[in-house]
Z-matrix of the N, CA and C atoms (Angstrom, degrees):
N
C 1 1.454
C 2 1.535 1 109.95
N 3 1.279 2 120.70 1 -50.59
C 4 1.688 3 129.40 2 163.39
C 5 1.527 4 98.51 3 -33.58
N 6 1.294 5 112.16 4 -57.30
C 7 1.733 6 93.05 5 -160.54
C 8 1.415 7 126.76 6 -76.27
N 9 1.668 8 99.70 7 -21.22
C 10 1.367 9 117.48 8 165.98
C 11 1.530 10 129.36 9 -72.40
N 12 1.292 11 102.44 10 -16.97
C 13 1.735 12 107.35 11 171.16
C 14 1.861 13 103.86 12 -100.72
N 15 1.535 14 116.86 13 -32.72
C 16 1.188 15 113.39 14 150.12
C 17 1.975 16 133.92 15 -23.92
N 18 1.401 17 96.50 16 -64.35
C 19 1.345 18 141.37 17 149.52
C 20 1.637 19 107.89 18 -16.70
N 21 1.279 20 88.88 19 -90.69
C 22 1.703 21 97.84 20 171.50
C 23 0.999 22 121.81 21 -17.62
N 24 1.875 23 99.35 22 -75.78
C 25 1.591 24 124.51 23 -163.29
C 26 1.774 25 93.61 24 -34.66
N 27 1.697 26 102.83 25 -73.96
C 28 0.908 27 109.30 26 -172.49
C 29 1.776 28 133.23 27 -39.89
N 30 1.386 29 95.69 28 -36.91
C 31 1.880 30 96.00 29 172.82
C 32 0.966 31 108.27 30 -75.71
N 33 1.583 32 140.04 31 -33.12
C 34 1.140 33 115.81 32 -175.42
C 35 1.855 34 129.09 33 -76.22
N 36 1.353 35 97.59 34 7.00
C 37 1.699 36 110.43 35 -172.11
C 38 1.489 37 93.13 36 -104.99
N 39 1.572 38 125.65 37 -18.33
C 40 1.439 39 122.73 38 -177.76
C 41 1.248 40 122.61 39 -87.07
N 42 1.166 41 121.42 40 -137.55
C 43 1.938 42 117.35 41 -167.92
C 44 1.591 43 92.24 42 -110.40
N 45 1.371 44 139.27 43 -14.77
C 46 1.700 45 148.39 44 148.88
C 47 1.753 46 107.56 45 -3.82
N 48 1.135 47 132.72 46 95.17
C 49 1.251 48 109.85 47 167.11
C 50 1.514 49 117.65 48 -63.97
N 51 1.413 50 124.05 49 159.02
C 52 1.515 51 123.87 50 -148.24
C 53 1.521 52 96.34 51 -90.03
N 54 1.508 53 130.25 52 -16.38
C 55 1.183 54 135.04 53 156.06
C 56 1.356 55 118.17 54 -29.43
N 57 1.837 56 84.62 55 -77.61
C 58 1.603 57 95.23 56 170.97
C 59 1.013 58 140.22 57 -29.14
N 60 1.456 59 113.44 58 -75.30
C 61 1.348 60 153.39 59 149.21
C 62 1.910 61 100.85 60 -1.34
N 63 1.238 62 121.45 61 -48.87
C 64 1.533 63 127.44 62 -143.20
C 65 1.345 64 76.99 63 -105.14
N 66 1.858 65 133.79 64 -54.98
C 67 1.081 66 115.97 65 -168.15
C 68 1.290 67 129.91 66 -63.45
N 69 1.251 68 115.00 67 -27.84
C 70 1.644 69 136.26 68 176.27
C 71 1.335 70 90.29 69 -70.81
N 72 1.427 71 123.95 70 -78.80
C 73 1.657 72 105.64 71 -169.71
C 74 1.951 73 134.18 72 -44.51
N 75 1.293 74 81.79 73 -13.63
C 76 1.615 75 95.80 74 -166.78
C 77 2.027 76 115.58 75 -82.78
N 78 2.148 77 81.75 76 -34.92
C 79 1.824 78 100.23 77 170.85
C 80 1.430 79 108.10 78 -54.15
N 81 1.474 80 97.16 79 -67.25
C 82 1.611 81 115.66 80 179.22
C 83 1.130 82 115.18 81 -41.96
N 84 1.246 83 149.91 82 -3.53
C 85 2.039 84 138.61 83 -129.64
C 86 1.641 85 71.36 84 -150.89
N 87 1.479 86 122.11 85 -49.67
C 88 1.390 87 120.35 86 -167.56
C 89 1.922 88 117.16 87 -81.76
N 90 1.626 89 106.47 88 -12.12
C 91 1.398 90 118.58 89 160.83
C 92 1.705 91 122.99 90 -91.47
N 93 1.493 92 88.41 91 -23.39
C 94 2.180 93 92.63 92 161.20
C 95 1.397 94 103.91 93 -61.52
N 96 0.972 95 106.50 94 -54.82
C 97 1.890 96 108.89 95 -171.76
C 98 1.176 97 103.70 96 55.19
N 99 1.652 98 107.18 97 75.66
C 100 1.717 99 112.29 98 159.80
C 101 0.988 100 134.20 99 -58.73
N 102 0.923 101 121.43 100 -52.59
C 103 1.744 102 144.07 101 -170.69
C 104 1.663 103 116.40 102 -77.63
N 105 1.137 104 148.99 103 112.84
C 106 1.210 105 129.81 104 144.94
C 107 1.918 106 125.03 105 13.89
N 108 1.655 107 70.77 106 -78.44
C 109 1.937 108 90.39 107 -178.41
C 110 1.379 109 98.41 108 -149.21
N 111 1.755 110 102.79 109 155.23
C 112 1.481 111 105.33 110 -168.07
C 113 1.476 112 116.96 111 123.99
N 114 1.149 113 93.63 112 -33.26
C 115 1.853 114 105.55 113 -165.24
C 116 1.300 115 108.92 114 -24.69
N 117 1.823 116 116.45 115 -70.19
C 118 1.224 117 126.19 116 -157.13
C 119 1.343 118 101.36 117 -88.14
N 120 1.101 119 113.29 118 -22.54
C 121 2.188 120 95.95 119 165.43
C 122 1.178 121 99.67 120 -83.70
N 123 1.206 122 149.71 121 -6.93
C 124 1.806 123 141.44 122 177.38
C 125 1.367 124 90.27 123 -96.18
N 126 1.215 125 141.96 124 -12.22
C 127 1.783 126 140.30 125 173.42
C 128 1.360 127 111.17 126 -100.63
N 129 1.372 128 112.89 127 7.68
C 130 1.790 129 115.32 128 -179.30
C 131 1.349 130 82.29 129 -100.69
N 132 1.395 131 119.45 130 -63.62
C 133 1.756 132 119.65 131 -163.81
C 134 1.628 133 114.69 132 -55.49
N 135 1.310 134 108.66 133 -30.07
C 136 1.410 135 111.21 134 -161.69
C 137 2.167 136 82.78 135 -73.21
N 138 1.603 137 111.48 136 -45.67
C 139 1.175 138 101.57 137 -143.03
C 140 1.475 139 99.52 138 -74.18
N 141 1.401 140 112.01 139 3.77
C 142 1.774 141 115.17 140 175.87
C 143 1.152 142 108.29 141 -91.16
N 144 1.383 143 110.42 142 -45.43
C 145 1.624 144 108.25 143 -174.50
C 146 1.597 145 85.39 144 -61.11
N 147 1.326 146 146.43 145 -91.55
C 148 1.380 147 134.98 146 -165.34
C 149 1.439 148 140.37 147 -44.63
N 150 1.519 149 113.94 148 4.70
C 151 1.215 150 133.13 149 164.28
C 152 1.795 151 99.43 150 -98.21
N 153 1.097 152 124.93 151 -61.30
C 154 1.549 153 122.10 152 171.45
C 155 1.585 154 101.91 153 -30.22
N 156 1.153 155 102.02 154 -72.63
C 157 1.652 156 108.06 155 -167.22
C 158 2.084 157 113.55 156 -45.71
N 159 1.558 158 100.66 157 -34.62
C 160 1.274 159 119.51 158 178.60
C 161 1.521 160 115.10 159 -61.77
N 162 1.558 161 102.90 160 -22.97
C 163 1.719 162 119.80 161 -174.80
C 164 1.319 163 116.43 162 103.76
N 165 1.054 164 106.04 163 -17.21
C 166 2.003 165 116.80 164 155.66
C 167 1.215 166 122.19 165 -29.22
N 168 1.276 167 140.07 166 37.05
C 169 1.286 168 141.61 167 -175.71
C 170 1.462 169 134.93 168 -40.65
N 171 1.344 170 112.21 169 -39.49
C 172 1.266 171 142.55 170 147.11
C 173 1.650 172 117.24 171 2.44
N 174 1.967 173 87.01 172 -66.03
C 175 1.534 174 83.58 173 -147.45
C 176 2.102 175 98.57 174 -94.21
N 177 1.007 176 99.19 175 36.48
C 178 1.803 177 111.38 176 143.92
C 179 1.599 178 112.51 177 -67.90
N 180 1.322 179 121.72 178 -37.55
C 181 1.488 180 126.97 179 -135.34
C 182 1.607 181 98.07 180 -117.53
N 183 1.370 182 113.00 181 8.59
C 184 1.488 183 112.27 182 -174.22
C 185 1.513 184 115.77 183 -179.07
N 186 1.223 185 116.32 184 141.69
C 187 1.814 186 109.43 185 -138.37
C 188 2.065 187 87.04 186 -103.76
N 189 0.974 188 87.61 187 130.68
C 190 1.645 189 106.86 188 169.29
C 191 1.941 190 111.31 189 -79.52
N 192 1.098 191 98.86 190 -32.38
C 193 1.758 192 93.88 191 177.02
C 194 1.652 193 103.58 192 -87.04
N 195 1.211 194 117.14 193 -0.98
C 196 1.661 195 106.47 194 -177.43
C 197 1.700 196 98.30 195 -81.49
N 198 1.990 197 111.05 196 -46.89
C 199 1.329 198 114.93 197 158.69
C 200 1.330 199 127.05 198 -16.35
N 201 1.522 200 101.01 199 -66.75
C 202 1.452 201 112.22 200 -159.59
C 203 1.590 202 104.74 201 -90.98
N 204 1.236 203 123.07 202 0.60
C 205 1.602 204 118.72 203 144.52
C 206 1.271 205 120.17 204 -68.72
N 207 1.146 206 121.05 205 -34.04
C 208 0.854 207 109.39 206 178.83
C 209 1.459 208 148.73 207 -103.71
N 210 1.324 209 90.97 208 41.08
C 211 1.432 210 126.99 209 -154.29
C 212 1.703 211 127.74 210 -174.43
N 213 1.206 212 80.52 211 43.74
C 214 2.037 213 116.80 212 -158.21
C 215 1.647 214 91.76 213 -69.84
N 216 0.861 215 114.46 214 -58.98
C 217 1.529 216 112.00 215 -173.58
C 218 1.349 217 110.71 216 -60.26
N 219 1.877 218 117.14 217 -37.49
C 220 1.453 219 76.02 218 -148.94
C 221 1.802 220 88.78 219 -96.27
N 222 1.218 221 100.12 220 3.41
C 223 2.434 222 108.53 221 171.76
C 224 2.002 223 92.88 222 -46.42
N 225 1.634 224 103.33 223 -54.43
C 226 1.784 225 96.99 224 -159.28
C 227 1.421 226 97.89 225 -81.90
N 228 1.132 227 136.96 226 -16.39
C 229 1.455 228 131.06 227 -172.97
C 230 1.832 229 100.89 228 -74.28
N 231 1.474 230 110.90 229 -46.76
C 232 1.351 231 114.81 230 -170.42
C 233 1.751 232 101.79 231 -86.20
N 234 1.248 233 114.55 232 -15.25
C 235 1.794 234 115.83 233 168.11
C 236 1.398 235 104.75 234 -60.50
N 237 1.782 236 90.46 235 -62.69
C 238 1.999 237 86.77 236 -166.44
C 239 1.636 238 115.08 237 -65.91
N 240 1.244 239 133.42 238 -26.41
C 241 1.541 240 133.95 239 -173.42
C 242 1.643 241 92.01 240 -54.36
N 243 1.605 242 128.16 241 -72.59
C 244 0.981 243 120.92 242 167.57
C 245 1.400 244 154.98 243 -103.17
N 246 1.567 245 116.98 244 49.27
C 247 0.779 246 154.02 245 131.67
C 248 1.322 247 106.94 246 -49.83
N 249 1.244 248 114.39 247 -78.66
C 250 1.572 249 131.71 248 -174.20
C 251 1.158 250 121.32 249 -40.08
N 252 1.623 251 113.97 250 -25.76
C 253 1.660 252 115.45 251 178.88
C 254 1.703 253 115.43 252 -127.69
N 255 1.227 254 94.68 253 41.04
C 256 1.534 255 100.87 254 -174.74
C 257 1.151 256 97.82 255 -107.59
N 258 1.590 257 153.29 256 2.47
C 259 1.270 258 123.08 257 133.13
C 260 1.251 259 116.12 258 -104.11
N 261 1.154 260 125.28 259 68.41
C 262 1.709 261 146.04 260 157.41
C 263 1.381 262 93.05 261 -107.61
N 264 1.507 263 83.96 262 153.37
C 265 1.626 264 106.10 263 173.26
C 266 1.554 265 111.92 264 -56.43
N 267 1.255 266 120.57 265 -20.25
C 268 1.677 267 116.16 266 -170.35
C 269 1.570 268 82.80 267 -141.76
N 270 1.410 269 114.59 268 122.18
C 271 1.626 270 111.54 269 176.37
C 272 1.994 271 82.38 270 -95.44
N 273 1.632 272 100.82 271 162.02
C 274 1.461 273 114.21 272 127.26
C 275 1.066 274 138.89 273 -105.09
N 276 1.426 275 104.04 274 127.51
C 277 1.196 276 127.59 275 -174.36
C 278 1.494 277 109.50 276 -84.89
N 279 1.448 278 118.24 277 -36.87
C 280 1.409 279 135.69 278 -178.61
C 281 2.622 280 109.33 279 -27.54
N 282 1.256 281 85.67 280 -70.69
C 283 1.057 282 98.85 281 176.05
C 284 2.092 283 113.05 282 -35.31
N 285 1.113 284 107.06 283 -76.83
C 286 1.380 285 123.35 284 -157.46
C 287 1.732 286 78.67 285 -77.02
N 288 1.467 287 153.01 286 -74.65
C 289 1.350 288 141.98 287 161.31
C 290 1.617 289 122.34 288 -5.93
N 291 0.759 290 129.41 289 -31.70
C 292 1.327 291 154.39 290 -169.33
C 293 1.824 292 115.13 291 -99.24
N 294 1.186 293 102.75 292 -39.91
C 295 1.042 294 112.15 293 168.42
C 296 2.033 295 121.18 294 -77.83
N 297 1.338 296 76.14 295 -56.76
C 298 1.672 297 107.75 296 -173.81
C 299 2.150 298 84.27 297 -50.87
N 300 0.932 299 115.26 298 -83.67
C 301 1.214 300 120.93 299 165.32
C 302 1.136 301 128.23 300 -15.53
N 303 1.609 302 123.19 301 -61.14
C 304 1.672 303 117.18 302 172.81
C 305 1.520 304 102.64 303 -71.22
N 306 1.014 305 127.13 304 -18.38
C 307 1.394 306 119.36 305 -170.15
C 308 1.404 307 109.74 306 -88.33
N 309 1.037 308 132.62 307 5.85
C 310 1.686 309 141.08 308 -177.08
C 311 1.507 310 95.47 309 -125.40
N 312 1.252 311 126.51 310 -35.00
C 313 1.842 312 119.66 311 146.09
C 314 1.399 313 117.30 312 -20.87
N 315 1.720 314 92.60 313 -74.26
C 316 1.005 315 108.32 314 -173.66
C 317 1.302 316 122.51 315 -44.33
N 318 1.692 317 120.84 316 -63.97
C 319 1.390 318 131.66 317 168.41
C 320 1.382 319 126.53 318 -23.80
N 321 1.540 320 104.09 319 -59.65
C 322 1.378 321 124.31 320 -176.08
C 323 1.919 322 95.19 321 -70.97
N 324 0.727 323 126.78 322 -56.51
C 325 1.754 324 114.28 323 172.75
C 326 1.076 325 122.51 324 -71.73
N 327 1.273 326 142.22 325 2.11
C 328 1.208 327 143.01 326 119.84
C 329 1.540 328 126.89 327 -41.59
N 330 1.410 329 101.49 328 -71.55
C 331 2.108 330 92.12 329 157.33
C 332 0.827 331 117.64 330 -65.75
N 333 1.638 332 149.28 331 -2.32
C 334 1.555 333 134.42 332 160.07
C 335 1.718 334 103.17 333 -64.86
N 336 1.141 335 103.37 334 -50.51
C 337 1.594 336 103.64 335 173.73
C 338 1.120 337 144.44 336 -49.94
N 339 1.512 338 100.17 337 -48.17
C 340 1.637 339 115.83 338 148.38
C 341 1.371 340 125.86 339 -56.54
N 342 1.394 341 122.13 340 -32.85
C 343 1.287 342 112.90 341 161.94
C 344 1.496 343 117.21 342 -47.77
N 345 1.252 344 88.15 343 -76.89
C 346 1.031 345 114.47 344 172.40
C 347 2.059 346 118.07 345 -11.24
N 348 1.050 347 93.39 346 -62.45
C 349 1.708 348 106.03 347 -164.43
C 350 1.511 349 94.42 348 -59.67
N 351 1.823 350 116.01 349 -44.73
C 352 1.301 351 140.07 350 -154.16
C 353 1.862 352 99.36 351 -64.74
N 354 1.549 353 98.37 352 -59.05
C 355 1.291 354 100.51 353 161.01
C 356 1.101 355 145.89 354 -56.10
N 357 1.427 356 125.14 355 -18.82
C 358 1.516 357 147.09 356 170.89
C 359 1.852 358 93.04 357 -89.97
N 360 1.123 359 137.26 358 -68.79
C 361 1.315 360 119.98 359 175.22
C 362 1.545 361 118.25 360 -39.49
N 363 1.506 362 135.69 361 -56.15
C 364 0.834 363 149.08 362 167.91
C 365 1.976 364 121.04 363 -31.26
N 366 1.800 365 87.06 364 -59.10
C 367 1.374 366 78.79 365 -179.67
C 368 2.192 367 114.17 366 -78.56
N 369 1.270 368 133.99 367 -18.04
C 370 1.026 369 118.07 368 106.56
C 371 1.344 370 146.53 369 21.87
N 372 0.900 371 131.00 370 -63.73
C 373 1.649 372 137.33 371 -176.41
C 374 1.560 373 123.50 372 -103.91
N 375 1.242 374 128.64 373 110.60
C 376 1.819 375 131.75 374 177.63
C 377 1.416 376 98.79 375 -9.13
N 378 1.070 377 117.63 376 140.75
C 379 1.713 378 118.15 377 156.13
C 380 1.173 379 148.25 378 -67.81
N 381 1.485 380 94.90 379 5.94
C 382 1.510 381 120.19 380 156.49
C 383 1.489 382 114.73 381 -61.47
N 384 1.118 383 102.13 382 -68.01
C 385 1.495 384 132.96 383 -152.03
C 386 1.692 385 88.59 384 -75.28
N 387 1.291 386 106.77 385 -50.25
C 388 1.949 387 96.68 386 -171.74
C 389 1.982 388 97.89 387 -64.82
N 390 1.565 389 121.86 388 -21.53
C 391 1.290 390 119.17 389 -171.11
C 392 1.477 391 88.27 390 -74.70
N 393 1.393 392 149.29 391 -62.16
C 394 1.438 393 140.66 392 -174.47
C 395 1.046 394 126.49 393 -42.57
N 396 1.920 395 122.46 394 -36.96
C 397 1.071 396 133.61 395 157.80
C 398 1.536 397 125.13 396 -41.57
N 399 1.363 398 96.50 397 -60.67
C 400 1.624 399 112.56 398 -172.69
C 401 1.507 400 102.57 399 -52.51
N 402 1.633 401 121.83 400 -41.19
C 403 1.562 402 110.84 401 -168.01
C 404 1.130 403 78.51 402 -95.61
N 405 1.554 404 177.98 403 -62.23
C 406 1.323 405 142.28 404 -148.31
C 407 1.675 406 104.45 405 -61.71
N 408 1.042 407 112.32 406 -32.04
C 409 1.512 408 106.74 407 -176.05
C 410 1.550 409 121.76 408 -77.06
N 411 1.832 410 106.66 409 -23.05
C 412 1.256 411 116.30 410 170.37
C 413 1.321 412 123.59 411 -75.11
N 414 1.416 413 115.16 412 -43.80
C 415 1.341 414 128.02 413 167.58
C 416 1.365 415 137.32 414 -102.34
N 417 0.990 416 116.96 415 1.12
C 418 1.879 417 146.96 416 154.63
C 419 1.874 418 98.01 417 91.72
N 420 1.357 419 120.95 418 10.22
C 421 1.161 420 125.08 419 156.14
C 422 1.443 421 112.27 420 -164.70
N 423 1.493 422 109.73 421 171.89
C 424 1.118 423 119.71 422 171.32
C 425 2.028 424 108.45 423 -156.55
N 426 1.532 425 99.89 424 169.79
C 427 1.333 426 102.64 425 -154.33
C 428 1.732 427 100.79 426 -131.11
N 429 1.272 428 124.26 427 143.35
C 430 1.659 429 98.64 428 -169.49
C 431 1.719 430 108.31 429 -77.69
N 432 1.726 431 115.05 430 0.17
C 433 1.434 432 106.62 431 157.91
C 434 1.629 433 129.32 432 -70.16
N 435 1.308 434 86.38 433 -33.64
C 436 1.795 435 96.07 434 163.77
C 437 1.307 436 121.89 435 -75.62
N 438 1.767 437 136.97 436 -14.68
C 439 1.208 438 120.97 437 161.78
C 440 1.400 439 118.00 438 -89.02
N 441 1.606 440 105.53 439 -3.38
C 442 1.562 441 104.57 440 175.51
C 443 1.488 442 115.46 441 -52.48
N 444 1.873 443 101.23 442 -52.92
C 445 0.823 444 142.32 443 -166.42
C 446 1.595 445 116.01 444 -64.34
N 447 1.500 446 100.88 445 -29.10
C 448 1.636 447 101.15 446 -174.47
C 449 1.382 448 100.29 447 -115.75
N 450 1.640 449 129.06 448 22.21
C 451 1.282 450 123.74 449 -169.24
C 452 1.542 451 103.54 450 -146.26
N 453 1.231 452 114.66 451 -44.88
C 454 1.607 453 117.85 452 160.07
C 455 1.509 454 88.01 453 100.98
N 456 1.522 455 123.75 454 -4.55
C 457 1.581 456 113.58 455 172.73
C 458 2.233 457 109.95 456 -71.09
N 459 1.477 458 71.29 457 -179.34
C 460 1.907 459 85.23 458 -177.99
C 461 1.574 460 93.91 459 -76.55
N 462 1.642 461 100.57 460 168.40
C 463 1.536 462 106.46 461 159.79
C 464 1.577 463 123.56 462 -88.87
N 465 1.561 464 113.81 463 -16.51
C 466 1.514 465 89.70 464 177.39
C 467 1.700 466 98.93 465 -72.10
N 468 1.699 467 120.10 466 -46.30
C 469 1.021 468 117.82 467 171.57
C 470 1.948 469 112.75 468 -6.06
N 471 1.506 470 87.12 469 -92.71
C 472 1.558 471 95.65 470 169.19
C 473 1.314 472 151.28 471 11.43
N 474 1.910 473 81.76 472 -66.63
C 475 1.298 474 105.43 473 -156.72
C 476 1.590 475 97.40 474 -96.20
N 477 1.462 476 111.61 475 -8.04
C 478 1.740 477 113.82 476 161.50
C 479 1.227 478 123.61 477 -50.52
N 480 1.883 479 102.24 478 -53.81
C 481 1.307 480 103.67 479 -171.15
C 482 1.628 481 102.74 480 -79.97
N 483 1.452 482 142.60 481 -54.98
C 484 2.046 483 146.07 482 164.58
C 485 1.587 484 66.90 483 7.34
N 486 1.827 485 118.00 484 -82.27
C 487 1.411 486 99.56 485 -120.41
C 488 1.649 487 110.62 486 -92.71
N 489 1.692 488 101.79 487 5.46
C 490 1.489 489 107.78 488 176.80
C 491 1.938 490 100.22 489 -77.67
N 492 1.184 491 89.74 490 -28.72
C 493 1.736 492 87.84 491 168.70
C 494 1.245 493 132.82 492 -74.51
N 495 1.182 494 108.14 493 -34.38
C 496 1.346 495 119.28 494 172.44
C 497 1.605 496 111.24 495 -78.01
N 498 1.017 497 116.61 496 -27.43
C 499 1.645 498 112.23 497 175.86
C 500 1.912 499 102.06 498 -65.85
N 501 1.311 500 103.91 499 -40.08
C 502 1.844 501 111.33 500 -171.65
C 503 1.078 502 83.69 501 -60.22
N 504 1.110 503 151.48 502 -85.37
C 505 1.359 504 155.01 503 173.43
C 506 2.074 505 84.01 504 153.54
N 507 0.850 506 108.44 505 60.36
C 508 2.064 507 110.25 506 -171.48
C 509 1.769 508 94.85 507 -115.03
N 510 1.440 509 103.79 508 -15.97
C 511 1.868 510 111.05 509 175.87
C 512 1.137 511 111.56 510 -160.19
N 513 2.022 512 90.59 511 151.14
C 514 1.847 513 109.21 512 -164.85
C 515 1.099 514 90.04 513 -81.96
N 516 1.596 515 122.78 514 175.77
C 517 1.843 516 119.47 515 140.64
C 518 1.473 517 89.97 516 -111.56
N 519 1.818 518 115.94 517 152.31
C 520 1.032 519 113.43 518 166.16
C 521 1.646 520 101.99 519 -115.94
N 522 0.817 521 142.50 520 139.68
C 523 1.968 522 132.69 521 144.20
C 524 1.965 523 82.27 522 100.81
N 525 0.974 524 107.20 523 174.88
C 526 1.582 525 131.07 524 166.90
C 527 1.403 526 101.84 525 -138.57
N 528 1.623 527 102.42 526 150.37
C 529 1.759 528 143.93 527 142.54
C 530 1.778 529 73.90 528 100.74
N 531 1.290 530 102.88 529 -140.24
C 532 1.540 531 134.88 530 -155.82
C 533 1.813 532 100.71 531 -47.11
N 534 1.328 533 111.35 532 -59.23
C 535 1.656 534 142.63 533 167.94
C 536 1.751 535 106.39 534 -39.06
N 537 1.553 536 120.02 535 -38.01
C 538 1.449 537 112.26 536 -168.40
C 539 1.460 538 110.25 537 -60.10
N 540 1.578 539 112.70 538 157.16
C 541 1.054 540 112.39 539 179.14
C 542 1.996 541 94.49 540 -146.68
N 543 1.201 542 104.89 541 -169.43
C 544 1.573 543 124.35 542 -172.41
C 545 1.625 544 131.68 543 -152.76
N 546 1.484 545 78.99 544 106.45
C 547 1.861 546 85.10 545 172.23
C 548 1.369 547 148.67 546 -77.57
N 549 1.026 548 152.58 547 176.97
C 550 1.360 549 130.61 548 119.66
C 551 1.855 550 127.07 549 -68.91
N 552 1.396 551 106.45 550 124.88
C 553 1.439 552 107.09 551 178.87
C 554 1.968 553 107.57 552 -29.01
């Protein structure tokens, strides 16, 4: 494992694109087979934390193991091809690259979509109501004293749109009276 994170360091300072770089480390990390069990969900996290670090920002916003469920067969079909020739003098990499690759396609067009939908709902909705959204989503709640506060509208006002949201099902309520607050589902 030392020589393989060794490894890394080193490709990623070389002419290696950082793609690469993550997919090769990720085959290899998944042919150590540290763990009992776990491997390939401890090889999803590693390969985010090392795409983040790569500048991949993205893949915060959209789950790489939902991908690779769904697409179970063809993750072990493209594991074992190269797996199988990684201690040969010339492994392929082609196989499991290829994979590793459409499957971060995949990811990333998956959050284009979700944007996407988010933005089409959004534009959609009074600009009240998309402004309540935005700070529940910025700050993982909000309170209708805090949209008073960040909107300069009334509270029954307000409290029109809380429950036009909450009917979309676009917000939780948590607690009642003074105490309530508001999520995103």
């Amino acid at each position: 494992m030392a020589a393989l994170v060794a490894w890394l360091d080193q490709a990623q300072q070389g002419e290696l694109h950082p793609l690469s770089a993550i997919g090769i480390f990720v085959v290899v990390f998944l042919a150590i087979h540290l763990f009992q069990d776990g491997n390939g969900r401890q090889s999803r996290v590693l390969t985010t934390l090392l795409l983040l670090r790569a500048g991949y920002a993205y893949v915060s916003y959209s789950s790489l193991e939902r991908v690779v469920e769904q697409s179970k067969e063809g993750y072990y079909l493209a594991l074992r091809r190269t797996e199988g020739t990684l201690r040969t003098e010339a492994p392929d990499w082609v196989p499991w690259l290829t994979y590793f690759l459409r499957a971060l396609q995949r990811q990333m067009r998956r959050l284009r979509e979700k944007v996407e939908r988010e933005r089409l709902l959004l534009a959609e909705l009074p600009e009240l109501a998309a402004r309540i959204l935005d700070h529940a989503r910025d700050h993982g709640r909000i309170t209708i004293a805090d949209a008073v506060a960040l909107t300069g509208a009334s509270r029954n006002t307000l409290k029109v749109h809380f429950k036009s949201l909450r009917e979309q099902g676009l917000l939780v309520l948590h607690g009642q009276g003074r105490g309530a607050w508001y999520s995103l589902p």
